[in-house]
C-alpha positions in Angstrom: 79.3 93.6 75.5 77.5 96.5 75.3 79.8 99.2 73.9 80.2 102.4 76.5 80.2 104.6 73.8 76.8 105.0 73.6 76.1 106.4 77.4 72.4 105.9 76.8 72.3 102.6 75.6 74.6 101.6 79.1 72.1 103.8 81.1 69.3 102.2 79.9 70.9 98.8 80.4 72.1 99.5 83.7 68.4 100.2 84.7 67.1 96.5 83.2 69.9 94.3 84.3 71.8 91.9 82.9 70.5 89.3 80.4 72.0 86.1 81.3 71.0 83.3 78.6 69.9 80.1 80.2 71.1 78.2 77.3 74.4 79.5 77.2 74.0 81.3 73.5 73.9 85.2 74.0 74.2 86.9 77.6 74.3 90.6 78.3 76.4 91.6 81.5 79.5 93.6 79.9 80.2 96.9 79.3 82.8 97.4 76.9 85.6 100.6 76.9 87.5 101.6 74.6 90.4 103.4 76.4 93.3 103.9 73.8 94.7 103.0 70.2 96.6 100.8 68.7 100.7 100.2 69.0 100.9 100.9 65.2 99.7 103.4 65.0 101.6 104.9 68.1 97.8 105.4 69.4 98.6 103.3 72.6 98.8 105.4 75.8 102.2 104.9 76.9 103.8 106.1 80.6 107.0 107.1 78.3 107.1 108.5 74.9 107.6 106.3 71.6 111.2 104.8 71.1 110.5 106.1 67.4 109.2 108.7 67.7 110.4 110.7 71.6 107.9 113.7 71.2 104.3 111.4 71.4 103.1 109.5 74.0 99.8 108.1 72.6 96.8 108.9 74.0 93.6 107.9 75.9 90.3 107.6 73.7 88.2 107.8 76.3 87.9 110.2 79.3 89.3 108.4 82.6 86.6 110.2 84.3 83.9 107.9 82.0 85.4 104.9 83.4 86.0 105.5 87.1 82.0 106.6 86.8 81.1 103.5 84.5 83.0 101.2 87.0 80.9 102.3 89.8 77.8 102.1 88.1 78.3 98.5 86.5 79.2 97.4 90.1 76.3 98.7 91.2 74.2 97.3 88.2 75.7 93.5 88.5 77.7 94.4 85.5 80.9 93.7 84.4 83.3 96.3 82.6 86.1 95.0 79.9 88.1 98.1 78.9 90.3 98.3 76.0 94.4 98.7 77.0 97.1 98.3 74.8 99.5 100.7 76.2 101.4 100.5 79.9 99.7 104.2 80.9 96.3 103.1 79.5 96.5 99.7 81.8 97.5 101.8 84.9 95.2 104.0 84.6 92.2 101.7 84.4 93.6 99.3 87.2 93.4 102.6 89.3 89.9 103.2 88.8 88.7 99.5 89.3 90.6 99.6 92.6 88.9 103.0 93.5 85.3 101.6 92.6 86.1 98.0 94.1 87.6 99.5 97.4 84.4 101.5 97.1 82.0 98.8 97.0 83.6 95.9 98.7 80.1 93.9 98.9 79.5 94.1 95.3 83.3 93.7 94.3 83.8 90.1 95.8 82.8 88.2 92.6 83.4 91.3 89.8 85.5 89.8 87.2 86.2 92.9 85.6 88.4 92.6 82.5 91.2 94.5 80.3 91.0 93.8 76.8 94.5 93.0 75.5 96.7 94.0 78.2 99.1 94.1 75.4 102.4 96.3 77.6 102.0 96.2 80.9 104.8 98.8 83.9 106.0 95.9 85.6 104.8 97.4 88.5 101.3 97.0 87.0 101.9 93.3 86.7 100.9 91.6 89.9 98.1 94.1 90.1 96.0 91.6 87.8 95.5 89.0 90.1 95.9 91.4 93.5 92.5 92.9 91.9 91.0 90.4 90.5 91.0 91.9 86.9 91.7 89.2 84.2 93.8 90.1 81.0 91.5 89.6 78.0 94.9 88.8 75.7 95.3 87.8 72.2 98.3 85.1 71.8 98.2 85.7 68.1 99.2 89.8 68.7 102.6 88.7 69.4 103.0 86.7 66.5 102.1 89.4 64.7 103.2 92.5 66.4 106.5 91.4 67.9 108.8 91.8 64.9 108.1 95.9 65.0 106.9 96.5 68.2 110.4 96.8 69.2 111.0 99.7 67.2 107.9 101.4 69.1 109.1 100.4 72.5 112.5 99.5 72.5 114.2 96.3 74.2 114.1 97.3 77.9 110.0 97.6 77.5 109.6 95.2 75.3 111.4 92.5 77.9 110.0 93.7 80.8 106.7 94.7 80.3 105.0 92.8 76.4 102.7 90.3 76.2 103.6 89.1 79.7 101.6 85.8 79.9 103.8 83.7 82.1 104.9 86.8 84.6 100.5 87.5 85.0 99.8 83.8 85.2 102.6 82.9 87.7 101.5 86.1 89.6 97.7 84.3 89.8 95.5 85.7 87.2 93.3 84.0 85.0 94.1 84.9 81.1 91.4 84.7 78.8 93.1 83.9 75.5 91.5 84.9 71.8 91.9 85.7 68.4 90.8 89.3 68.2 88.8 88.5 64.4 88.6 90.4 62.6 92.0 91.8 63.5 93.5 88.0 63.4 92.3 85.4 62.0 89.2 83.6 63.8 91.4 80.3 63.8 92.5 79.7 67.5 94.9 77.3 66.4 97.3 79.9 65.5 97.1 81.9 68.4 97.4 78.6 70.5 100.9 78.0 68.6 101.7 81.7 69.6 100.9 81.2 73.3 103.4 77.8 73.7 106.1 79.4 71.2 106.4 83.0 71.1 107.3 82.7 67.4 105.9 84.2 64.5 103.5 81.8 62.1 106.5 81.9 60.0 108.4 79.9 62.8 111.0 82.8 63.6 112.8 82.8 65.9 114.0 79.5 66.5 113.9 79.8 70.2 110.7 82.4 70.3 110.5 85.7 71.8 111.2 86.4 75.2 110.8 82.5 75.9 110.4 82.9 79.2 106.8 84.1 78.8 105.6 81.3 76.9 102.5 79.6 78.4 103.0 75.5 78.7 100.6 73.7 76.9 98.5 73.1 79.6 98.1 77.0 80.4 97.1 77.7 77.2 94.8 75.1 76.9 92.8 76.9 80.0 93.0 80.1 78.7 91.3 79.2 75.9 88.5 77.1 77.9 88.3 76.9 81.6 89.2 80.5 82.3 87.9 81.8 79.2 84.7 80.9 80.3 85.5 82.1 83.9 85.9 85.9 82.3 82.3 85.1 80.9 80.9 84.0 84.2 80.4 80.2 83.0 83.2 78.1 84.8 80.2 75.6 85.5 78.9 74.8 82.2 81.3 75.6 80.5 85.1 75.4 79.4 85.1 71.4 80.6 83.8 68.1 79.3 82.5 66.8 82.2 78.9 65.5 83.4 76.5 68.8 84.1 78.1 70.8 81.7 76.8 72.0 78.0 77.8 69.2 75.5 80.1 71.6 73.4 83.4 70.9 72.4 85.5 70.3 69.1 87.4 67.1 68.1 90.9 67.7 66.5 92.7 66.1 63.9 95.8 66.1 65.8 96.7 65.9 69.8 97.4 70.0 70.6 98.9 68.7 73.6 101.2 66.0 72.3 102.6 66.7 69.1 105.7 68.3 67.9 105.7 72.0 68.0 106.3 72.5 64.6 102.8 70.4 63.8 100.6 72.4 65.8 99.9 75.0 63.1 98.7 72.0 60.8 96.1 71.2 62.7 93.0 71.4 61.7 89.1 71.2 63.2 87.8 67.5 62.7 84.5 67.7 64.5 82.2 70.8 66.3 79.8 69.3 68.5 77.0 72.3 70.2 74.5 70.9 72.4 75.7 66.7 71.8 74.7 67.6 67.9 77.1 67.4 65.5 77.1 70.7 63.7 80.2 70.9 61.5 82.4 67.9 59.9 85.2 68.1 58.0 85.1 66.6 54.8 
């Protein structure tokens, strides 16, 4: 992605077009936005103030005016725009402008993909926008795990319920999460963040029944998130994300079955095999 902070670097993008990689290794199509903070450090836009601390609100990190005018531009361009959103005002706020520029541009909107990165508290309201839109939640399983245990104290229960790390309420709604691991923030491990998506506990294994449970992604969601549709949010759904003939020869071999053993084996797993381009590249020893 190239990062919208630097307005020329975009501009001059913009003018060249995207760089897509016929070998699948490095393509150039994304603009990325950073929009607002972090939840602990209260730097996440919220619609309300802090449950902690009633007098802040967070704010945005990034003028709303640079990505209403950075969404029509990479619509124009053939590019797509991922936008940083932790908070629920910060996720509004974006969906509004992609609906102004796609509503705007219908021609060029039909196939956009647009993206929020994180999508971490959504208004419920905001919810079923996702897959009305067409914008895919960029999300980070492993954020829950990690978060969860204070992020009460930032948003209180009734938010925290209704509107946090939402993964089965966006996916029964219809949109397509791309699942990651956020490294450097987390770990670059996907195997914990996969345990986070099926349990909703932390790595520690609290609580026994996981957070909010009804949120948890099934095994076979969170399998897609992390290859079918996470290569759908990249534009390569057809050669990539599936082992199946026509597509690139990259894939990993497990020591264990992700999608059969207990759950309280899953974070023992561990990569066996890495195979990029039918070559073996890594082996455990």
């Amino acid at each position: 992605m190239i990062t919208g902070g630097d307005r020329e670097l975009v501009y001059e993008w913009f003018k060249k077009g995207p760089e897509i990689d016929s070998v699948g290794l490095l393509t150039i199509r994304s603009v990325k936005l950073n929009c607002d903070g972090a939840l602990g450090s209260r730097g996440a836009w919220l619609l309300q103030p802090y449950s902690d601390r009633p007098d802040f609100s967070g704010m945005a990190t990034l003028s709303m005016d640079t990505v209403m005018k950075t969404s029509r531009e990479a619509l124009k361009y053939g590019f797509q725009v991922c936008s940083h959103a932790i908070g629920d005002r910060a996720n509004k706020e974006i969906l509004d402008r992609y609906e102004v520029a796609f509503l705007e541009n219908p021609e060029k909107s039909s196939n956009h993909r647009f993206r929020i990165e994180h999508a971490q508290h959504l208004h419920p309201d905001d919810i079923p926008r996702f897959a009305k839109l067409g914008v895919i939640p960029a999300m980070q399983a492993i954020h829950m795990s990690s978060d969860r245990p204070w992020a009460i104290e930032r948003l209180g229960e009734k938010r925290i319920r209704e509107g946090a790390y939402m993964w089965q309420a966006l996916l029964t709604s219809g949109a397509k999460i791309v699942n990651g691991t956020d490294a450097p923030v987390e770990p670059l491990n996907p195997i914990p963040s996969f345990y986070a998506s099926v349990t909703r506990k932390t790595l520690q294994g609290l609580p026994a029944g996981g957070y909010e449970p009804e949120q948890k992604m099934t095994r076979v969601q969170a399998l897609r998130s992390y290859t079918l549709d996470a290569a759908f949010g990249a534009f390569e759904e057809n050669r990539k994300g599936s082992i199946q003939p026509g597509k690139l020869a990259d894939f990993t071999i497990f020591t264990q079955d992700l999608m059969a053993i207990p759950e309280d084996q899953i974070l023992k797993t561990e990569v066996d095999m890495t195979i990029l381009g039918g070559k073996i590249v890594y082996q455990r020893q």
